[in-house]
C-alpha positions in Angstrom: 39.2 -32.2 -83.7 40.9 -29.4 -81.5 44.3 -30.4 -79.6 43.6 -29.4 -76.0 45.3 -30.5 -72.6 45.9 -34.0 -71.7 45.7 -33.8 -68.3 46.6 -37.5 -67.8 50.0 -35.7 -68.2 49.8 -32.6 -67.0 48.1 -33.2 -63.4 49.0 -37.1 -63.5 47.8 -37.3 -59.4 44.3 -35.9 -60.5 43.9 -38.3 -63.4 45.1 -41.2 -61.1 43.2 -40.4 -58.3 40.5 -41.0 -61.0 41.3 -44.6 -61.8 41.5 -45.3 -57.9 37.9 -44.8 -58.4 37.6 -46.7 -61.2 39.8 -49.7 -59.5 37.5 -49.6 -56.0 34.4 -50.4 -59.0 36.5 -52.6 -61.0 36.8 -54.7 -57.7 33.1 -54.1 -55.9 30.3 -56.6 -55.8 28.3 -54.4 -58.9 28.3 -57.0 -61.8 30.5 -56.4 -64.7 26.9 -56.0 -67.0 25.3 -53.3 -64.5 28.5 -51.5 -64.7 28.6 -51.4 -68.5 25.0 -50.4 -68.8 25.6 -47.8 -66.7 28.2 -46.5 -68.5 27.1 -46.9 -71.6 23.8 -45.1 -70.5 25.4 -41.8 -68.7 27.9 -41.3 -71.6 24.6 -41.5 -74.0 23.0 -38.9 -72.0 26.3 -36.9 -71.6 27.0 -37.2 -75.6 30.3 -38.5 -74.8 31.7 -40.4 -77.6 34.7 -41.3 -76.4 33.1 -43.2 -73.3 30.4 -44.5 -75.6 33.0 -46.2 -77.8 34.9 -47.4 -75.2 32.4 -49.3 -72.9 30.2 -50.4 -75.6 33.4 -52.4 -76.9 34.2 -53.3 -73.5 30.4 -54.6 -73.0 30.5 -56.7 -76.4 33.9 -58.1 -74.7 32.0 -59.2 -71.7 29.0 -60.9 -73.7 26.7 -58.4 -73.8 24.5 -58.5 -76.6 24.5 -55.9 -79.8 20.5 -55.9 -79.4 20.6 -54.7 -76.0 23.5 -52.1 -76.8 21.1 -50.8 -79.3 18.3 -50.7 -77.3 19.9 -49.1 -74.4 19.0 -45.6 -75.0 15.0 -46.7 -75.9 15.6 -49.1 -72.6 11.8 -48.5 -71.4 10.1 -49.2 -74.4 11.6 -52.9 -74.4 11.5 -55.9 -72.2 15.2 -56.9 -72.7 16.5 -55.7 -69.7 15.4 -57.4 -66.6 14.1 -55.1 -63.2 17.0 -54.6 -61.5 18.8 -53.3 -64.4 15.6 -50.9 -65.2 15.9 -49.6 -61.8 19.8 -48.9 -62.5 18.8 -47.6 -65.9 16.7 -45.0 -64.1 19.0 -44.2 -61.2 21.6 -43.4 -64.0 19.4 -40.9 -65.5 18.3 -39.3 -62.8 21.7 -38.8 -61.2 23.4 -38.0 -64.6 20.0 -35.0 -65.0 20.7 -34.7 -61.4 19.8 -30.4 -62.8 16.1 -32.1 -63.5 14.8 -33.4 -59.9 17.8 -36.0 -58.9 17.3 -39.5 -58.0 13.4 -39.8 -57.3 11.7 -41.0 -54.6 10.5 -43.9 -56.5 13.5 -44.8 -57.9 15.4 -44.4 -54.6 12.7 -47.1 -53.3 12.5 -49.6 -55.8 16.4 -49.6 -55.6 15.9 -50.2 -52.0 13.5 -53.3 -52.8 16.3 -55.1 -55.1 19.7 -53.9 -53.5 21.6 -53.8 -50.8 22.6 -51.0 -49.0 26.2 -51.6 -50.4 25.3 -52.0 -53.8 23.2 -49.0 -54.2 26.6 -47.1 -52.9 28.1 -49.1 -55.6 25.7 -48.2 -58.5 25.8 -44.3 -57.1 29.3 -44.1 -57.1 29.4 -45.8 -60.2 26.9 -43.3 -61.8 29.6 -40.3 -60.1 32.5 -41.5 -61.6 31.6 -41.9 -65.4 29.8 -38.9 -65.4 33.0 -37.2 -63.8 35.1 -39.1 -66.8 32.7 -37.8 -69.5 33.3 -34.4 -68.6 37.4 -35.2 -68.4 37.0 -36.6 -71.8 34.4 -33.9 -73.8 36.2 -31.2 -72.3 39.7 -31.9 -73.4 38.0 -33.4 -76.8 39.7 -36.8 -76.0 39.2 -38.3 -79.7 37.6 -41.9 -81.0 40.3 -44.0 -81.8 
């Protein structure tokens, strides 16, 4: 794999303004398993491997189950994930294709039905900010480790 820029070190106020977004999600009321999923699920779409790696190990750590981790990316042809996290599932791909249509009307709605106005802040800015660290890590071909 090519060695590019690690801007971690280069632009260190960039790269931790970053984590101040991940510490606001590390700390919000979005459960540790909705925050995985949607993780996992933008870096799938993204074809980040780094990110995939990392939060699928980090999901395993939390409980999550290896059937459900496999699963994720077939997510609406299964019954293992419960409604509020198929309405999180969808949000994350519409807001990671946001190029396609963005976050539906539907989608938008049903979220409204399950969430709080809070926690669909939550799972949007969640969507933002892995899909903003995929980019950080395919375009400086952060490598697997």
């Amino acid at each position: 794999m090519e060695n590019r820029i690690d801007i971690q070190k280069v632009e260190p106020k960039a790269y931790q303004a970053m984590f101040t977004l991940e510490t606001y999600l590390q700390h919000a009321e979005l459960s540790k398993t909705h925050l995985e999923l949607i993780k996992i699920r933008a870096s799938q779409i993204n074809g980040c491997a780094f990110c995939i790696n990392m939060h699928t190990t980090d999901a395993l750590q939390q409980g999550e189950s290896t059937q459900r981790i496999f699963l994720l990316n077939a997510w609406r042809e299964t019954e293992l994930f419960t409604q509020e996290e198929r309405t999180i599932l969808a949000m994350t791909e519409e807001i990671t294709l946001i190029h396609e249509h963005g976050l539906s009307t539907q989608t938008y709605q049903q979220a409204e039905k399950l969430f709080t106005p809070n926690y669909i802040a939550q799972i949007i800015m969640a969507i933002s900010t892995i899909n903003a660290w995929n980019r950080i890590a395919i375009s400086t071909s952060r490598p697997v480790k």
